[in-house]
C-alpha positions as CSV (number, residue, x, y, z in Angstrom):
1,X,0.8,122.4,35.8
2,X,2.8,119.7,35.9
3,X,1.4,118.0,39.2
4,X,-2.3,118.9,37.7
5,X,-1.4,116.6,34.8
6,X,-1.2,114.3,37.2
7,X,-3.4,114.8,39.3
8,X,-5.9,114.8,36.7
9,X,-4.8,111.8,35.2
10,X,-4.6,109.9,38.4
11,X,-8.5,110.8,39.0
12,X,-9.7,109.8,35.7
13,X,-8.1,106.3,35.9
14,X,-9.2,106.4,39.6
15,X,-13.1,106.8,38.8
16,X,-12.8,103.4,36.3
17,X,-10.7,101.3,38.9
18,X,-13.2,102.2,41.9
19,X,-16.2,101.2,39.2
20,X,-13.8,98.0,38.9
21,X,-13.3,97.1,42.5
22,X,-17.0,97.9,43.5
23,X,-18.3,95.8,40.7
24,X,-16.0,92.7,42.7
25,X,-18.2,92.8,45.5
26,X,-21.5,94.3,44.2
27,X,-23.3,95.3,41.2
28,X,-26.9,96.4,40.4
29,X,-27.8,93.4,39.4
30,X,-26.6,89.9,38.4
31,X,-24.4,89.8,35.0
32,X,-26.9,87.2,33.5
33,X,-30.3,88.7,34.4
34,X,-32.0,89.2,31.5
35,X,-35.7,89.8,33.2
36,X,-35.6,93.7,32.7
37,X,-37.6,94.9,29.8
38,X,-35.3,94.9,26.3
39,X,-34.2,98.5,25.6
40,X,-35.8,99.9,28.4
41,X,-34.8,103.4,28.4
42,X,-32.8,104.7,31.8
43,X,-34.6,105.6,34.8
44,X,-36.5,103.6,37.5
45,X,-35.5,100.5,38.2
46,X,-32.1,100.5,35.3
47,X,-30.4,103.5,36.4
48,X,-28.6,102.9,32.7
49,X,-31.3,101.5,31.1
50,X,-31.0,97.4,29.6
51,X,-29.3,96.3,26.0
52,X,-30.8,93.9,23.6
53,X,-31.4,90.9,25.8
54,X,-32.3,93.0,29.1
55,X,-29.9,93.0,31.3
56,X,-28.9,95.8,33.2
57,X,-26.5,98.1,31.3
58,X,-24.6,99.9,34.6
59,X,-24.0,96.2,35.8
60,X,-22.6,95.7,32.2
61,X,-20.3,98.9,32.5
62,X,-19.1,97.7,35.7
63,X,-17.8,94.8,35.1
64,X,-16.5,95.9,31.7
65,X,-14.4,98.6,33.6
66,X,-13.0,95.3,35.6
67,X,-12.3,93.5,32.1
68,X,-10.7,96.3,31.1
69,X,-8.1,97.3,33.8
70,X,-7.5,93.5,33.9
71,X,-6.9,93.0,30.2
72,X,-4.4,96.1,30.3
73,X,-2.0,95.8,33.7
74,X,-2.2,92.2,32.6
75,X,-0.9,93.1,29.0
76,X,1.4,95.6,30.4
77,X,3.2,93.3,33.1
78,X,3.5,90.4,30.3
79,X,5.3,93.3,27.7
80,X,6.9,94.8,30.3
81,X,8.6,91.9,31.6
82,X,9.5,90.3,27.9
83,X,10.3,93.4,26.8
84,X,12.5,94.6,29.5
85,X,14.7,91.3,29.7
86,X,14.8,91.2,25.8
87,X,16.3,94.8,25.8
88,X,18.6,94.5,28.4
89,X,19.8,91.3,27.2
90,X,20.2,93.2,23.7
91,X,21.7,96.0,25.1
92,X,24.7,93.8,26.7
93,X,25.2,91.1,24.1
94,X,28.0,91.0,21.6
95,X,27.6,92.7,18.4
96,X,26.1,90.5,16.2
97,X,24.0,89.1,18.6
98,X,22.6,92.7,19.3
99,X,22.0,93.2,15.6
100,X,19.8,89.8,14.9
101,X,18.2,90.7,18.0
102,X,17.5,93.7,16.5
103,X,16.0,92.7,13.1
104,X,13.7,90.2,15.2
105,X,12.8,93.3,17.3
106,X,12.0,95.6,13.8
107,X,10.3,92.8,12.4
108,X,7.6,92.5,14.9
109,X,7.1,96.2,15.6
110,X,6.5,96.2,11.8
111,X,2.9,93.9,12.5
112,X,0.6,96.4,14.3
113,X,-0.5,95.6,17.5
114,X,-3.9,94.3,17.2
115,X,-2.8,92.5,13.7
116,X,-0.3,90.8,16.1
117,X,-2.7,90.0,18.4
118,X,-5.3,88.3,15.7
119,X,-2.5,86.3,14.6
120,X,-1.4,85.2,17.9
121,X,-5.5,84.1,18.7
122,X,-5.8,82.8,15.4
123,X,-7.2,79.5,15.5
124,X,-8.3,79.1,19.2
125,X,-11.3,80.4,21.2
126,X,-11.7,83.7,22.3
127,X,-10.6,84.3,25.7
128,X,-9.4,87.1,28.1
129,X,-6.0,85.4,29.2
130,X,-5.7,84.4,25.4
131,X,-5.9,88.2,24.7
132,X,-3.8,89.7,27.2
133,X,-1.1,87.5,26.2
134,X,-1.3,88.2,23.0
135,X,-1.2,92.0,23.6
136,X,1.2,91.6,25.6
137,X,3.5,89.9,23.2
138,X,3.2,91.9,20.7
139,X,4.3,95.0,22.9
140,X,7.4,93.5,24.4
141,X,8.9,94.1,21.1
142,X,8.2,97.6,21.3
143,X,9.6,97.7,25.3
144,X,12.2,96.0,24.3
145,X,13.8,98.3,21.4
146,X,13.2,101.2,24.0
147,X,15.3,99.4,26.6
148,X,18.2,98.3,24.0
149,X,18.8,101.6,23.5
150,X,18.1,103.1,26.8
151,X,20.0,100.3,28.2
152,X,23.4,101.4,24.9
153,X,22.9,105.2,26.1
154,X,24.0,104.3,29.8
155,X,26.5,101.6,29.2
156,X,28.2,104.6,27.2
157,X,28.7,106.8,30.2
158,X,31.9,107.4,31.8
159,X,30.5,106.3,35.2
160,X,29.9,102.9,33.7
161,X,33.6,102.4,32.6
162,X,34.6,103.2,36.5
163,X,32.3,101.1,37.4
164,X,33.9,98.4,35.5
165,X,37.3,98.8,36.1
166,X,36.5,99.1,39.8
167,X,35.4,95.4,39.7
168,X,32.1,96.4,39.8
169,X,30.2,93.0,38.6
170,X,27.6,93.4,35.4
171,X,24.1,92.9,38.1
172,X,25.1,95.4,40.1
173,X,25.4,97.6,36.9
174,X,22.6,96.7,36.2
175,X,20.9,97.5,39.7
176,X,22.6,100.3,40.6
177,X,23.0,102.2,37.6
178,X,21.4,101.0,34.6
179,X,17.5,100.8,36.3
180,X,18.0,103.6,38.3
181,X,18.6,105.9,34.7
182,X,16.0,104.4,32.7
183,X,13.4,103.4,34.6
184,X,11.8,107.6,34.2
185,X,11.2,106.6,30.4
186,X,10.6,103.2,30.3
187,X,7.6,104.0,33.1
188,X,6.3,106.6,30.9
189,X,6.2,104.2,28.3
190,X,4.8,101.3,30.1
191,X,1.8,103.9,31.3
192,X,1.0,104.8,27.6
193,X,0.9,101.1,26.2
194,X,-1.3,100.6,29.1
195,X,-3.7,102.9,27.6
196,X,-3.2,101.3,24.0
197,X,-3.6,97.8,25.2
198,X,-7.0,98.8,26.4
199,X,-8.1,99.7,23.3
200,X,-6.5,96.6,22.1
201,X,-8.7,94.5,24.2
202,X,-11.6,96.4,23.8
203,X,-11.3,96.1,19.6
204,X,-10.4,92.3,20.4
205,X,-13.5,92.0,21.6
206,X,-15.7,93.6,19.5
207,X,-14.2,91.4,16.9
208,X,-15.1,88.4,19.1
209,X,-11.7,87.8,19.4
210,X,-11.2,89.3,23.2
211,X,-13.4,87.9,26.4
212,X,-16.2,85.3,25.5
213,X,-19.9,86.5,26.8
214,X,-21.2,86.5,28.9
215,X,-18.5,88.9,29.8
216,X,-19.5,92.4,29.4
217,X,-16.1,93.7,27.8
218,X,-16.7,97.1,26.3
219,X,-15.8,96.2,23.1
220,X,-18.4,93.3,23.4
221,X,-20.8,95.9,24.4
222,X,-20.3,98.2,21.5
223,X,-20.5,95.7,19.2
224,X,-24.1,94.4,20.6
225,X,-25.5,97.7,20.8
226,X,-24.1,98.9,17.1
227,X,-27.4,97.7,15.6
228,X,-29.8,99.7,18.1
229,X,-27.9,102.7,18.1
230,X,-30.0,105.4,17.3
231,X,-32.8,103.8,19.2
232,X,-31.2,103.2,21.9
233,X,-28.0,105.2,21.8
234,X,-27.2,105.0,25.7
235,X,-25.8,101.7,24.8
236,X,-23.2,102.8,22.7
237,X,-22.7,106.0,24.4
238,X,-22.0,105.0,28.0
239,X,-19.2,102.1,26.9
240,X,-17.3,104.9,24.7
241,X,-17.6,107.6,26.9
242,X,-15.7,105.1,30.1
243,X,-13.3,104.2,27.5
244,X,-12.4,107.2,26.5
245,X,-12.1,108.5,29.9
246,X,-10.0,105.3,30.9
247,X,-7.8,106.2,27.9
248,X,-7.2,110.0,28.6
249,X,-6.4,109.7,32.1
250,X,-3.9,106.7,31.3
251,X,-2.2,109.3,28.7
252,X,-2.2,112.2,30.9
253,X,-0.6,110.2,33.9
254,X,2.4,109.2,31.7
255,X,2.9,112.7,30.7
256,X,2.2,113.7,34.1
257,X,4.8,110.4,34.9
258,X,7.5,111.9,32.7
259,X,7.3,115.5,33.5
260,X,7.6,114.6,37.6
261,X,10.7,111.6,36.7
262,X,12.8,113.2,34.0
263,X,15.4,115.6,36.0
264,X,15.6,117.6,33.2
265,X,12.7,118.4,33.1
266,X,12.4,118.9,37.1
267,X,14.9,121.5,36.9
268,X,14.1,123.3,34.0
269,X,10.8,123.9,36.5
């Protein structure tokens, strides 16, 4: 069951990142073709059907799928990276260092994400690299309380103190021990906020906050179609559905993640 997890994680996420790399080298039709009929239902020549200004809404998904996956390894690799060097640097610093690091920490984890976000964007254009590092700051703090005490619960071990009085140097601790025993959880981690800062971007967007048009974020899309959607529901629909799926598979990998990384867990299989 365990491997399923996995597995079936692994395919979800797989069906949105082939839409996403198709969609770099071809699409149905081009992003800014409006000449389709507005609302035209699907079938013929819009497999998907057209939005509100007539262009072609399977082009639309796939290069939403695109935005999406871009907005959320993007977000993840800027938190990741902050968030990781701000907890490991909290988890070896002195103790009153460690404790107004830790206050800052608490303080921003107490702003919601997307509130985070708004405040970062906050007086400048809308933009996808605007976005992602915003997201992305706002979960480093999150990463980064994870790590400090990840990074406390191995420095406490007795192989640690060996280590030390060995001559072992602190980046070599850090290489050969203290990576090595967290990296199971933190990955897990970093896999869920993946799946959080799509939603993130997508909610950015629909807000007009996230990617200007004519990007075809999903959020973007949502919010368009909102006004035509029990006349044209496919438009809403379609978006929603790929997010979900997008999201799902993203949580089931990290379980799928944890299960296959924590030993405890591999032996008590």
């Amino acid at each position: 069951m365990r491997g399923r997890t996995l597995a079936v994680g692994c395919a979800l996420v797989a069906v949105v990142a082939v839409t996403a790399l198709v969609s770099l080298f071809w699409t149905p039709y081009d992003p800014a073709d409006t000449t389709g009929g507005r609302l035209e239902p699907p079938g013929g020549a819009h497999l998907l059907g057209t939005d509100t200004l007539g262009r072609d809404l399977l082009t639309q998904l796939m290069i939403g799928a695109r935005i999406a996956l871009a907005a959320g390894t993007g977000a993840v690799a800027v938190g990741g990276s902050l968030g990781l060097a701000a907890g490991l640097l909290a988890g070896f610093a002195v103790r009153w260092a460690d404790d107004a690091l830790a206050v800052v920490l608490d303080i921003l984890i107490a702003f919601p994400t997307l509130l985070l976000a708004m405040l970062v964007i906050a007086g400048r254009h809308g933009s996808l690299g605007a976005a992602v590092a915003a997201i992305g700051l706002a979960m480093s703090a999150i990463v980064a309380r994870l790590v400090r005490v990840l990074v406390k619960r191995v420095l406490a071990q007795d192989y640690i103190t060996a280590a030390r009085t060995s001559g072992t140097t602190w980046p070599r601790i850090v290489l050969g021990h203290v990576l090595p025993n967290i990296w199971p959880v933190l990955a897990t981690n970093l896999a869920l906020q993946l799946g959080l800062a799509v939603l993130a971007e997508a909610s950015l967007s629909y807000l007009g906050l996230g990617a200007p048009p004519p990007n075809a974020s999903w959020g973007h899309m949502l919010r368009e179609a909102q006004s035509t959607a029990f006349t044209a529901p496919i438009g809403v629909i379609a978006p929603g559905v790929l997010l979900a799926v997008l999201v799902i598979g993203v949580n089931l990998a990290a379980d799928g993640i944890r299960e296959v990384a924590d030993p405890v867990l591999r032996r008590s299989g």
